[in-house]
Structures are given as structure tokens and as C-alpha cells.
N, CA, C and O atoms as a Tripos MOL2 file, in Angstrom:
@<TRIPOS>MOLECULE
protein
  272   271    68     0     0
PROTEIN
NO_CHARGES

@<TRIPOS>ATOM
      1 N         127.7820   93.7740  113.2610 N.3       1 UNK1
      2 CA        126.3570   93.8580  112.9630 C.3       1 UNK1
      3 C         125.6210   92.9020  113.8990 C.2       1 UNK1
      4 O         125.7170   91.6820  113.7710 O.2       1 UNK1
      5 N         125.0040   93.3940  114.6900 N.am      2 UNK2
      6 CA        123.6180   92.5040  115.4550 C.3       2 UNK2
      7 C         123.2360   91.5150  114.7920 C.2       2 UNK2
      8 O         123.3550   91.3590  113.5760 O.2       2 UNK2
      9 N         122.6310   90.6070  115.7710 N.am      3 UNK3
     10 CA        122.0370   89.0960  115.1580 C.3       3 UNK3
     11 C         120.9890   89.8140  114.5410 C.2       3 UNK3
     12 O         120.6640   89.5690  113.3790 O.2       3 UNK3
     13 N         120.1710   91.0880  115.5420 N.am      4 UNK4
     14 CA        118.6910   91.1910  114.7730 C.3       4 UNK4
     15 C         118.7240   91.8040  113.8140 C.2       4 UNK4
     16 O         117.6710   91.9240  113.1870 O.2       4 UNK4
     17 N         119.8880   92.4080  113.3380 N.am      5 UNK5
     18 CA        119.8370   93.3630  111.9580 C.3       5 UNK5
     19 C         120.5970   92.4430  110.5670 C.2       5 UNK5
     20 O         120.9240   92.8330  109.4460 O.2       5 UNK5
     21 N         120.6720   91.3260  111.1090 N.am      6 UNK6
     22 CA        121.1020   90.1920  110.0950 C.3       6 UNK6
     23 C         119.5130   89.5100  109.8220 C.2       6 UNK6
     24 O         119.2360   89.2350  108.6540 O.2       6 UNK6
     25 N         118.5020   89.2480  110.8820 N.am      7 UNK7
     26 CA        117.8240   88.2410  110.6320 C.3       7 UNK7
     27 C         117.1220   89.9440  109.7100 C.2       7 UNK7
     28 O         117.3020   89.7630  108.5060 O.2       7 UNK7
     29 N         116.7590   90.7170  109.8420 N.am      8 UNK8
     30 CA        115.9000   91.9000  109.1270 C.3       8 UNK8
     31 C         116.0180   92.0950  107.9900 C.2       8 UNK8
     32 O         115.1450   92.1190  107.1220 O.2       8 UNK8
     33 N         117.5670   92.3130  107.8760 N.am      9 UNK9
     34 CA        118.2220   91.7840  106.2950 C.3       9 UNK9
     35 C         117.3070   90.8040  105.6460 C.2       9 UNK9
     36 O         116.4890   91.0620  104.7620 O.2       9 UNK9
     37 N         117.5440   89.6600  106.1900 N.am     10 UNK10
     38 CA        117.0600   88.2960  105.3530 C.3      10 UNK10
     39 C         115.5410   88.2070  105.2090 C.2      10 UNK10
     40 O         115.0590   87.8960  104.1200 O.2      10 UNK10
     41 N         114.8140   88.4530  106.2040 N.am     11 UNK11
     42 CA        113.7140   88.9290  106.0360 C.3      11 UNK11
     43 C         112.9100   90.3000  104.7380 C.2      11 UNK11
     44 O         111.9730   90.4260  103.9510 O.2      11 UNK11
     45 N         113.7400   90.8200  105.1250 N.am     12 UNK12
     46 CA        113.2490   92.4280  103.8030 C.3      12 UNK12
     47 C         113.9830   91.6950  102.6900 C.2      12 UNK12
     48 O         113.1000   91.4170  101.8800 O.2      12 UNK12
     49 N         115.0330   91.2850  102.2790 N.am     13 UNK13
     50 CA        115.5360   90.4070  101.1490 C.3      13 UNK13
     51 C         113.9100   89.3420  100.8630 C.2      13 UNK13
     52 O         113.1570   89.2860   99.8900 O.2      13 UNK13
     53 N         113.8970   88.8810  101.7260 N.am     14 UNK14
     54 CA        112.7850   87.8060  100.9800 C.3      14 UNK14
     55 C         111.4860   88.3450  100.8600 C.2      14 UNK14
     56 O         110.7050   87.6960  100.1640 O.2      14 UNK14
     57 N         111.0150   89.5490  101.4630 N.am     15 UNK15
     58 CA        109.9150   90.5460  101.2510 C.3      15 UNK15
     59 C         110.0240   91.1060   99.9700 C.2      15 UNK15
     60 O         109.0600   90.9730   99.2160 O.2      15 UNK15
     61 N         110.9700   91.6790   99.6030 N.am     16 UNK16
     62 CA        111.3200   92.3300   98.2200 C.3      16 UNK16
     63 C         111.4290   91.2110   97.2370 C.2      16 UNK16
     64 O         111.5590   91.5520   96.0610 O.2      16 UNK16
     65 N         111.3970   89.8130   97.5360 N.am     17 UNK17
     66 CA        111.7070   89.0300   96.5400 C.3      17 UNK17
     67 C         110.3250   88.7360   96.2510 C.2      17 UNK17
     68 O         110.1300   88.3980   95.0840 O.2      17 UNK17
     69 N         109.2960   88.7750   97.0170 N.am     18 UNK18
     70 CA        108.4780   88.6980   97.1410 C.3      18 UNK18
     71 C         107.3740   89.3160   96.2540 C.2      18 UNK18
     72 O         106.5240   88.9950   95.4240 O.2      18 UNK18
     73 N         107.8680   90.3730   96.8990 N.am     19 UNK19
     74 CA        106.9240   91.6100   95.8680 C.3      19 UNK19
     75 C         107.1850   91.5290   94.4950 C.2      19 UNK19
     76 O         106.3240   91.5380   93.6150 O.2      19 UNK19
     77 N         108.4270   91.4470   94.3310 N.am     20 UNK20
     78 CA        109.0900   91.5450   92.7170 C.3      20 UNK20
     79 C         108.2360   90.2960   92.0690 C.2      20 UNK20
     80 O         107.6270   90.3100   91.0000 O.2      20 UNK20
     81 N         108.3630   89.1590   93.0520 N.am     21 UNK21
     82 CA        106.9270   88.3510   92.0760 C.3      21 UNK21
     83 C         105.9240   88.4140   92.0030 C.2      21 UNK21
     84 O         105.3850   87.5810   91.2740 O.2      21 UNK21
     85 N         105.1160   89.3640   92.6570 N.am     22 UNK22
     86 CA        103.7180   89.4270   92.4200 C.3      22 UNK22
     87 C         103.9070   90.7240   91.8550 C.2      22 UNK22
     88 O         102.8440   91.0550   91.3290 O.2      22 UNK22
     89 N         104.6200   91.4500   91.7480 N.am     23 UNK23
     90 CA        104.5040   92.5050   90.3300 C.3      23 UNK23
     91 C         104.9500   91.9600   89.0960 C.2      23 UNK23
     92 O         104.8070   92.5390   88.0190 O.2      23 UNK23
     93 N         105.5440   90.7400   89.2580 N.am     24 UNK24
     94 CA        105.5050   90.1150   87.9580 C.3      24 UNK24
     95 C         104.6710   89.2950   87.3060 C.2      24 UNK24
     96 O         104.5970   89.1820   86.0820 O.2      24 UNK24
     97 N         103.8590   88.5530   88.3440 N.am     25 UNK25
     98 CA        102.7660   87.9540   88.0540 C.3      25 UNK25
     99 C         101.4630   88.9160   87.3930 C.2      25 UNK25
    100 O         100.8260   88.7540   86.3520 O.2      25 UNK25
    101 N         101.3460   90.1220   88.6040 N.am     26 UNK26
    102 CA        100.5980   91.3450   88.0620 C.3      26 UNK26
    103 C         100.8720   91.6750   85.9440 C.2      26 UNK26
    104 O         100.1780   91.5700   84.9320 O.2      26 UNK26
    105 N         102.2010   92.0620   86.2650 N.am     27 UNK27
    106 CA        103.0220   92.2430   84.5940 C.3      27 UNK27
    107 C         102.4050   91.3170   83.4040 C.2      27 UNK27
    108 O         102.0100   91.6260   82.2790 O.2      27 UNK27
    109 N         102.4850   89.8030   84.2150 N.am     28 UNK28
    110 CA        102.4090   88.9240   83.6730 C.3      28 UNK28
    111 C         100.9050   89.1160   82.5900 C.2      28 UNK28
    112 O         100.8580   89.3230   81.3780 O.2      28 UNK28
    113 N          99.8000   88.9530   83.5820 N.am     29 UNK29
    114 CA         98.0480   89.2870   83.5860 C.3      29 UNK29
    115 C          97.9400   90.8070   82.4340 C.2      29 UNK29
    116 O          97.0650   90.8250   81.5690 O.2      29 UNK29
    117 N          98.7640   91.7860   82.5610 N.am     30 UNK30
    118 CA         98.3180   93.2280   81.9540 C.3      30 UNK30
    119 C          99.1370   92.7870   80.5840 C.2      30 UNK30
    120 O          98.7650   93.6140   79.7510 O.2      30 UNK30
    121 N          99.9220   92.0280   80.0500 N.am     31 UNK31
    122 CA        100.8520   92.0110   79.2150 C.3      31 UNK31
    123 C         100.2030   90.3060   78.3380 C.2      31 UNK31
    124 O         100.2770   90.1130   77.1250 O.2      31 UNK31
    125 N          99.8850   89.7610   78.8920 N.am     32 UNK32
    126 CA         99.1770   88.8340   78.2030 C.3      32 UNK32
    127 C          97.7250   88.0790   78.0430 C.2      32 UNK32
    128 O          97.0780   87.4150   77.2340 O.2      32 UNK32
    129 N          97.6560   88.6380   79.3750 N.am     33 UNK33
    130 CA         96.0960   87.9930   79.3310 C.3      33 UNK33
    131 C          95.2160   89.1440   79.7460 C.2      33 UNK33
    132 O          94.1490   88.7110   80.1810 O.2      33 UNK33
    133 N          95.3100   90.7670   79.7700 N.am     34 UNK34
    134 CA         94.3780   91.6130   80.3180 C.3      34 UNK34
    135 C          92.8760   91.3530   79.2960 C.2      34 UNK34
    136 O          91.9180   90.6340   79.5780 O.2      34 UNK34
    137 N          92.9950   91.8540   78.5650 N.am     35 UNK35
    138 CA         91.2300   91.1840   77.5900 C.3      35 UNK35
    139 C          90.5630   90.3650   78.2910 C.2      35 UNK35
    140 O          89.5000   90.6600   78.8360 O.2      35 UNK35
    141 N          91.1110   89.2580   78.3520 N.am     36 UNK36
    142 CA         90.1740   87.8350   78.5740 C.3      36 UNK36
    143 C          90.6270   87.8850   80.0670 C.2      36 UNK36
    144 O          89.7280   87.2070   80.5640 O.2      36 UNK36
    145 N          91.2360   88.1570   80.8520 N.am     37 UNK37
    146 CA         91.3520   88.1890   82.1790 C.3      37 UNK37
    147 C          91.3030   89.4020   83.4120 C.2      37 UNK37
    148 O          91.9650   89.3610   84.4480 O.2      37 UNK37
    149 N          90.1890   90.6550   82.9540 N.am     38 UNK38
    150 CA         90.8880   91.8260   82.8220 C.3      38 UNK38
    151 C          89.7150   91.2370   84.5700 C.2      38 UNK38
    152 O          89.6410   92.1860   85.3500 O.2      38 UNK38
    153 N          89.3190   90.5680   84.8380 N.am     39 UNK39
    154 CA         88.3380   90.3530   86.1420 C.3      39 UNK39
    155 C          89.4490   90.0040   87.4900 C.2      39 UNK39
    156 O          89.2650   89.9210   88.7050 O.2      39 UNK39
    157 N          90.6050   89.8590   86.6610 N.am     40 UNK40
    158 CA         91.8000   89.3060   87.9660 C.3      40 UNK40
    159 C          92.5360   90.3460   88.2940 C.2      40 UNK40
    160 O          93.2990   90.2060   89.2500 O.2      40 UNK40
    161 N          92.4940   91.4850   87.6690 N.am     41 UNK41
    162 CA         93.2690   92.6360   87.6130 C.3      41 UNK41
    163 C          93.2360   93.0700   89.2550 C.2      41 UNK41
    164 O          94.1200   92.9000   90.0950 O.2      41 UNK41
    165 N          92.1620   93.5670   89.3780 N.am     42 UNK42
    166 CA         91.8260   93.9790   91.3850 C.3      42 UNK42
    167 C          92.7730   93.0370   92.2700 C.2      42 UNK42
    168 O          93.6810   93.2450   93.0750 O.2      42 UNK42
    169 N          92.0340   91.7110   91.6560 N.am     43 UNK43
    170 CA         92.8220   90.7380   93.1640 C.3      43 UNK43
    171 C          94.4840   90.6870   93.2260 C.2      43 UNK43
    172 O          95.1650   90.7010   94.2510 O.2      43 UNK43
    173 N          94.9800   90.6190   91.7650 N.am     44 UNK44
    174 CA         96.5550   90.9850   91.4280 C.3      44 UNK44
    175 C          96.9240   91.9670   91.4770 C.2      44 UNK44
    176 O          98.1410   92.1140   91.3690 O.2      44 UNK44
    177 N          96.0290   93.1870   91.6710 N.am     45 UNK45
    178 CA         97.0830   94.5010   92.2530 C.3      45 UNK45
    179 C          96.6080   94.6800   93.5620 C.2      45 UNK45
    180 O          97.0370   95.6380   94.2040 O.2      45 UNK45
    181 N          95.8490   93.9650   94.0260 N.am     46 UNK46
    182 CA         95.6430   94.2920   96.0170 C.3      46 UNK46
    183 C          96.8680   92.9480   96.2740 C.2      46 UNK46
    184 O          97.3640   92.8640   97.3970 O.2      46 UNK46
    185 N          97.2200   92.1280   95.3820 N.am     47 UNK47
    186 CA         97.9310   91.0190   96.3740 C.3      47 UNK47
    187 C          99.5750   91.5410   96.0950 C.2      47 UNK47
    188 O         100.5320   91.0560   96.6980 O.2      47 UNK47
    189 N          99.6940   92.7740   94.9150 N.am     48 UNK48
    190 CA        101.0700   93.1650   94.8290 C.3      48 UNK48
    191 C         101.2890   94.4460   95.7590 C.2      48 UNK48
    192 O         102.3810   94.7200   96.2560 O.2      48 UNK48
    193 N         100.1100   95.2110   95.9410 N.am     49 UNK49
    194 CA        100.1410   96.4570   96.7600 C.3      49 UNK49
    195 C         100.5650   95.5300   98.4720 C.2      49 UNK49
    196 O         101.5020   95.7570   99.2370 O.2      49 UNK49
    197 N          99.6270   94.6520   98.5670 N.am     50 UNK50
    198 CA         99.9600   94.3080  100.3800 C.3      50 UNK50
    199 C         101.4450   93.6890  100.5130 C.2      50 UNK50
    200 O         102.0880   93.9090  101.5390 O.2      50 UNK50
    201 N         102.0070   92.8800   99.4220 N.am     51 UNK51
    202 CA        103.5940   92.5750   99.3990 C.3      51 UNK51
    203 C         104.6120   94.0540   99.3490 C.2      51 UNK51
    204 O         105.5610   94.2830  100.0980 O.2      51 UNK51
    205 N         104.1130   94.9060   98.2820 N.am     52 UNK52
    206 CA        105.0090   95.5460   98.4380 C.3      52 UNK52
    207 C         105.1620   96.4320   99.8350 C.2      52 UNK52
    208 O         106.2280   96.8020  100.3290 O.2      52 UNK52
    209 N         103.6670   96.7060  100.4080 N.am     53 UNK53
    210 CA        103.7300   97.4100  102.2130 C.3      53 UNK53
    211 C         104.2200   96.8010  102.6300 C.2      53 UNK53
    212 O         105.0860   97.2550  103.3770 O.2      53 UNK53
    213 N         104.0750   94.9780  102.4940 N.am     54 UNK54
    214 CA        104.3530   94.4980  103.9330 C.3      54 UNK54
    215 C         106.5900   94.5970  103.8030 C.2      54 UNK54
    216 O         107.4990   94.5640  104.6310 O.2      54 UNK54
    217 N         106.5120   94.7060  102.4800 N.am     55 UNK55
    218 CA        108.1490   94.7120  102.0610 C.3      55 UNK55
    219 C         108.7290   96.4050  102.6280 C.2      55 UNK55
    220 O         109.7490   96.5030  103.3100 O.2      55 UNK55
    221 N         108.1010   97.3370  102.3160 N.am     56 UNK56
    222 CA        108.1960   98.3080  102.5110 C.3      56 UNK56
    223 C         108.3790   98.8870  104.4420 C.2      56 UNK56
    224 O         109.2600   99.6280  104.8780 O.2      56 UNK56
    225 N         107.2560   98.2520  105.2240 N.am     57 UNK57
    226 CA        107.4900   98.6200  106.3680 C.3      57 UNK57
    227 C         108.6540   98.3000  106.7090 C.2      57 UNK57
    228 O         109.5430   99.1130  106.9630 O.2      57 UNK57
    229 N         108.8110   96.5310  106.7640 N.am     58 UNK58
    230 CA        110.1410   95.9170  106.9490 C.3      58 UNK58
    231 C         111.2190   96.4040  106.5310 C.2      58 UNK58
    232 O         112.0810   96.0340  107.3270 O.2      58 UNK58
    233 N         111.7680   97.1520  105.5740 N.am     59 UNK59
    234 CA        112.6070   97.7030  105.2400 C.3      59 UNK59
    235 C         113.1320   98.9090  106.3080 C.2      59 UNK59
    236 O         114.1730   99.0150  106.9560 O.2      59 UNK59
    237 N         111.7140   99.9280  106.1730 N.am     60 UNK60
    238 CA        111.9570  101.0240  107.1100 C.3      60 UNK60
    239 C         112.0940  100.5330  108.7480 C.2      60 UNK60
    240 O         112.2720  101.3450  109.6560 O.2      60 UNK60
    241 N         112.0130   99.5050  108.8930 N.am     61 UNK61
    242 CA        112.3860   99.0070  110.3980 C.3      61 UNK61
    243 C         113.8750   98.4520  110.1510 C.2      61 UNK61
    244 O         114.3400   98.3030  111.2820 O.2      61 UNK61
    245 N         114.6130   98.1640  109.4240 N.am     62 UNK62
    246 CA        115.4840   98.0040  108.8670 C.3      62 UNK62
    247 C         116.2520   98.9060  109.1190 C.2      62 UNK62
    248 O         117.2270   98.6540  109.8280 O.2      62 UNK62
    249 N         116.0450  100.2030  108.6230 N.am     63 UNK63
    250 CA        116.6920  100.9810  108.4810 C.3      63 UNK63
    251 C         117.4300  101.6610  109.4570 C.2      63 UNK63
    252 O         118.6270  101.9120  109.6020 O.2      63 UNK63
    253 N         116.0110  101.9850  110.3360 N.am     64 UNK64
    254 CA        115.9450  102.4820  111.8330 C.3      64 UNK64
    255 C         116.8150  101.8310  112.8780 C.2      64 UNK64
    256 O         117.4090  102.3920  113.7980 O.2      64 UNK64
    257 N         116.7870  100.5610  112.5780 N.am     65 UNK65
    258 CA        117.8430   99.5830  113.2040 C.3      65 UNK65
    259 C         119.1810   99.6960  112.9150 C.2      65 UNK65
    260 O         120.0150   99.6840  113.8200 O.2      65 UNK65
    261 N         119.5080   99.8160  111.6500 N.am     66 UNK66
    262 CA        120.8990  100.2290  111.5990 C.3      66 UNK66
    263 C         121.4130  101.3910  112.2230 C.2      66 UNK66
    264 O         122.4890  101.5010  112.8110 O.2      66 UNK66
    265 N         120.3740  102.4100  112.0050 N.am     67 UNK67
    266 CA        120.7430  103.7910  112.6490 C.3      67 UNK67
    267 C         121.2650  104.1530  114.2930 C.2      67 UNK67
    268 O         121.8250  105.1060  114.8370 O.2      67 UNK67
    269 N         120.7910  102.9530  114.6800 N.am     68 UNK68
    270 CA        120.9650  102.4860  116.1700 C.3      68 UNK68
    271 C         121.7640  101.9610  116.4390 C.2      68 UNK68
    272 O         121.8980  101.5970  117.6080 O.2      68 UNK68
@<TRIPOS>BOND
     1     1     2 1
     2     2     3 1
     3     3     4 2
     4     3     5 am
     5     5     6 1
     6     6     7 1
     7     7     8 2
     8     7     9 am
     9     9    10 1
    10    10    11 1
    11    11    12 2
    12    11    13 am
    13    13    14 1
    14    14    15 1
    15    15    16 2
    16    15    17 am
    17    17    18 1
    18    18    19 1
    19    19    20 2
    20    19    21 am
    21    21    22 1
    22    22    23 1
    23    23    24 2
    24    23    25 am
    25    25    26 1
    26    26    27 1
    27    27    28 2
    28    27    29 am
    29    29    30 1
    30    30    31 1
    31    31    32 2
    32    31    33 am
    33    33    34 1
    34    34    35 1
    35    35    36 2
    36    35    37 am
    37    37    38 1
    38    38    39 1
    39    39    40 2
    40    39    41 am
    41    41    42 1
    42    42    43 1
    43    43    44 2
    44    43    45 am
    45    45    46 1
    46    46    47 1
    47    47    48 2
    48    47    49 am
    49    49    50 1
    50    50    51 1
    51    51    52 2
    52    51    53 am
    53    53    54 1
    54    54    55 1
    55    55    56 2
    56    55    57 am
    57    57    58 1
    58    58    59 1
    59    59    60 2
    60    59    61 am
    61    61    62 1
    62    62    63 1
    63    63    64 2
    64    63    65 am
    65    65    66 1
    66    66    67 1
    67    67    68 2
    68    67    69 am
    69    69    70 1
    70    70    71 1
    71    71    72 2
    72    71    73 am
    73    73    74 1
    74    74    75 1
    75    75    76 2
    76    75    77 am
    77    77    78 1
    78    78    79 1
    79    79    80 2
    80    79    81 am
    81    81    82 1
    82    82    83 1
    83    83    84 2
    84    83    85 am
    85    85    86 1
    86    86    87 1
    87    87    88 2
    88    87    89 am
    89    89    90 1
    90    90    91 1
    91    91    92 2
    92    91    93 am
    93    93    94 1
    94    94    95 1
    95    95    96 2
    96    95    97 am
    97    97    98 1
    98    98    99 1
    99    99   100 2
   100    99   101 am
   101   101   102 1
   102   102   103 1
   103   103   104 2
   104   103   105 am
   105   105   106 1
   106   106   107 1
   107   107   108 2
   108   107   109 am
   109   109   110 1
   110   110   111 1
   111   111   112 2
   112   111   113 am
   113   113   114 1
   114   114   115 1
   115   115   116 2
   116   115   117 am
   117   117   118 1
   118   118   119 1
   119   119   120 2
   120   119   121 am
   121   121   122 1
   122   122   123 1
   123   123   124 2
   124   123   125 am
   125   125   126 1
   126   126   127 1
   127   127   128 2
   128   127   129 am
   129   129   130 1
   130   130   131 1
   131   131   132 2
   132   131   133 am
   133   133   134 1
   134   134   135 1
   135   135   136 2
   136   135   137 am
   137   137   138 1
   138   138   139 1
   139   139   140 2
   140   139   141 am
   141   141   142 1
   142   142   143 1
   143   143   144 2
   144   143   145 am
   145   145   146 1
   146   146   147 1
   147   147   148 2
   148   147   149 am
   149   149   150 1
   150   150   151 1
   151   151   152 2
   152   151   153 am
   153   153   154 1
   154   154   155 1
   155   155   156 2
   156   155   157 am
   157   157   158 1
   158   158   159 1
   159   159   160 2
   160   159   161 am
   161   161   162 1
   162   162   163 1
   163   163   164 2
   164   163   165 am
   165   165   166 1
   166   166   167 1
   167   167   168 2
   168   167   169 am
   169   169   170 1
   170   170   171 1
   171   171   172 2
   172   171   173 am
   173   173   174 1
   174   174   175 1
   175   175   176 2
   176   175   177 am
   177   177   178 1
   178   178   179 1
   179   179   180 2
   180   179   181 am
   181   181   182 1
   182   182   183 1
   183   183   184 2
   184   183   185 am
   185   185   186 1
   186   186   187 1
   187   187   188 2
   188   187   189 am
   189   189   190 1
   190   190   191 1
   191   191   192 2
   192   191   193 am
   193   193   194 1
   194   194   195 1
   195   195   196 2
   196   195   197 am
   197   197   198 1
   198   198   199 1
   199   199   200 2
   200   199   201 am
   201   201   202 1
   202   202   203 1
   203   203   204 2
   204   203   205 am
   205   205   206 1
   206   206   207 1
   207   207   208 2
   208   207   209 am
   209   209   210 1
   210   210   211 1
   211   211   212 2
   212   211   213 am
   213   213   214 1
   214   214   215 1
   215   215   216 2
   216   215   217 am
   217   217   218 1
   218   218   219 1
   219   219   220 2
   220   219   221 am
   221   221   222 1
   222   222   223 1
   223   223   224 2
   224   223   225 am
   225   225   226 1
   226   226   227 1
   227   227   228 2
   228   227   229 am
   229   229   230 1
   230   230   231 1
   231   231   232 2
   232   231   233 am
   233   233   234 1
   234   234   235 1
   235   235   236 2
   236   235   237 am
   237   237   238 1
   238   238   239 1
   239   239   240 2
   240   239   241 am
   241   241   242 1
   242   242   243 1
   243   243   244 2
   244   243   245 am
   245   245   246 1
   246   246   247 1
   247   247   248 2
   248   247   249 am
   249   249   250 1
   250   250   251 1
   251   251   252 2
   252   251   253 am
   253   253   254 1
   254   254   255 1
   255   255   256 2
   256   255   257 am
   257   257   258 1
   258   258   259 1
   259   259   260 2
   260   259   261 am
   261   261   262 1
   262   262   263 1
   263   263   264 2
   264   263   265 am
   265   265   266 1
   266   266   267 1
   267   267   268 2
   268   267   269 am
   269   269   270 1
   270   270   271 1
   271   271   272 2
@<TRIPOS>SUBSTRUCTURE
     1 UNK1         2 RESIDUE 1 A UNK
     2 UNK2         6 RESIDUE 1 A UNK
     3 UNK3        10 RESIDUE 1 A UNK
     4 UNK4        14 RESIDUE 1 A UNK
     5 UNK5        18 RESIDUE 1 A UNK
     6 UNK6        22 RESIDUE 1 A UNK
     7 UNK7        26 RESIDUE 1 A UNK
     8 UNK8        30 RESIDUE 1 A UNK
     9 UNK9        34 RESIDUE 1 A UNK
    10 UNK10       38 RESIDUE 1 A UNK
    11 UNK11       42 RESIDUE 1 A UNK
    12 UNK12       46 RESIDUE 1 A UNK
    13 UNK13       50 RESIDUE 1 A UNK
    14 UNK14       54 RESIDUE 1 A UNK
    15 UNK15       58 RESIDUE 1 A UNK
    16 UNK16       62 RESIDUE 1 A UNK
    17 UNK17       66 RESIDUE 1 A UNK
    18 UNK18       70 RESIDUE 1 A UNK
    19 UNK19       74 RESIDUE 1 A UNK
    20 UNK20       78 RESIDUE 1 A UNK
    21 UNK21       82 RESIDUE 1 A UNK
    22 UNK22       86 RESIDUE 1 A UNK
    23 UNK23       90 RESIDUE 1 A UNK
    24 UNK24       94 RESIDUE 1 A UNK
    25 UNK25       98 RESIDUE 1 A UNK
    26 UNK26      102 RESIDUE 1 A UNK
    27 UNK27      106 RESIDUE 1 A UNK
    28 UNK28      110 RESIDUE 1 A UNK
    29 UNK29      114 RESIDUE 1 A UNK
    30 UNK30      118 RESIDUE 1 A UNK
    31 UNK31      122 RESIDUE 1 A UNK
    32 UNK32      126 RESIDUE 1 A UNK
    33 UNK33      130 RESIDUE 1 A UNK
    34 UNK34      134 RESIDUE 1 A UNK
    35 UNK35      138 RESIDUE 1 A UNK
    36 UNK36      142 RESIDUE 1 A UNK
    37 UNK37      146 RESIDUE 1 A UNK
    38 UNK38      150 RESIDUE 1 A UNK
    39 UNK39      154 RESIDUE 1 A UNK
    40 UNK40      158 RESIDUE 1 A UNK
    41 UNK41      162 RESIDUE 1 A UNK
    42 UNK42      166 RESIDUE 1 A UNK
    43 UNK43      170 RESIDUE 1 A UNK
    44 UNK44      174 RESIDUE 1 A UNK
    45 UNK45      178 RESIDUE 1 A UNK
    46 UNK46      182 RESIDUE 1 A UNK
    47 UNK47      186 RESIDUE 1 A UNK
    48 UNK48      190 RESIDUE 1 A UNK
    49 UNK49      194 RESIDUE 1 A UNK
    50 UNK50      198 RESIDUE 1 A UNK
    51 UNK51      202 RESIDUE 1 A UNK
    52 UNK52      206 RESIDUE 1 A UNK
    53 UNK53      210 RESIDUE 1 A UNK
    54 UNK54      214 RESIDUE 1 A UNK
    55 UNK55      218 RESIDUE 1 A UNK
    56 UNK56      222 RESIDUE 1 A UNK
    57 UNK57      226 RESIDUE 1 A UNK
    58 UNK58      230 RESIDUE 1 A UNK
    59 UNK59      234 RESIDUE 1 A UNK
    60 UNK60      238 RESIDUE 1 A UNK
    61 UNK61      242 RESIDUE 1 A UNK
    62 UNK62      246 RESIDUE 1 A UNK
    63 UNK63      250 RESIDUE 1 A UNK
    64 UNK64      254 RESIDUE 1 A UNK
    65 UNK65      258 RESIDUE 1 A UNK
    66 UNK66      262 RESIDUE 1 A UNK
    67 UNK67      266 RESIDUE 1 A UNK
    68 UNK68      270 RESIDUE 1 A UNK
């Protein structure tokens, strides 16, 4: 396996770890505090939508790389 398809790995690993916390933080807001916090809702699903793209491209460059 290539150096660069090791560092891509570790990279999309910490992208996805990533995302998984701001959809949990998101989780967090709809599951306990939506009522009284329902004004944070937008900024916590635009800051889980851009983790999960930016996790998502990286992956598919990932992929493409192995294929090579």
C-alpha cells in the first residue's frame, strides 16, 4: 500500500470521526434541547452537512486511489 493511500486512510478515518460528532452534537440539540434551542438547529445541521461532504469527498478520493 502507498504512503499516499495510508496518509488518505488516516485522514477520511478522522473526517468520519468527525462527522459522527457533529451528528451527535446535532442528535444531541433535537433530543434534548430542540424547544428552548430550536434557533441552533440551522447552524448544527450546516456544520454536520459540511463535515459529512468534506468526509464524503475524501473518502471517494480514497477510493479512486486504491483502484489505481
Amino acid at each position: 500500500m502507498s504512503e499516499e493511500i495510508k496518509e488518505l486512510e488516516k485522514l477520511v478515518n478522522k473526517l468520519k470521526f468527525i462527522a459522527s460528532q457533529k451528528g451527535g452534537e446535532l442528535h444531541d440539540l433535537v433530543e434534548d434541547r430542540l424547544l428552548t434551542d430550536f434557533k441552533d438547529l440551522i447552524p448544527y445541521a450546516e456544520t454536520t452537512y459540511a463535515a459529512c461532504l468534506a468526509w464524503s469527498k475524501k473518502n471517494k478520493e480514497l477510493q479512486l486511489a486504491k483502484k489505481q
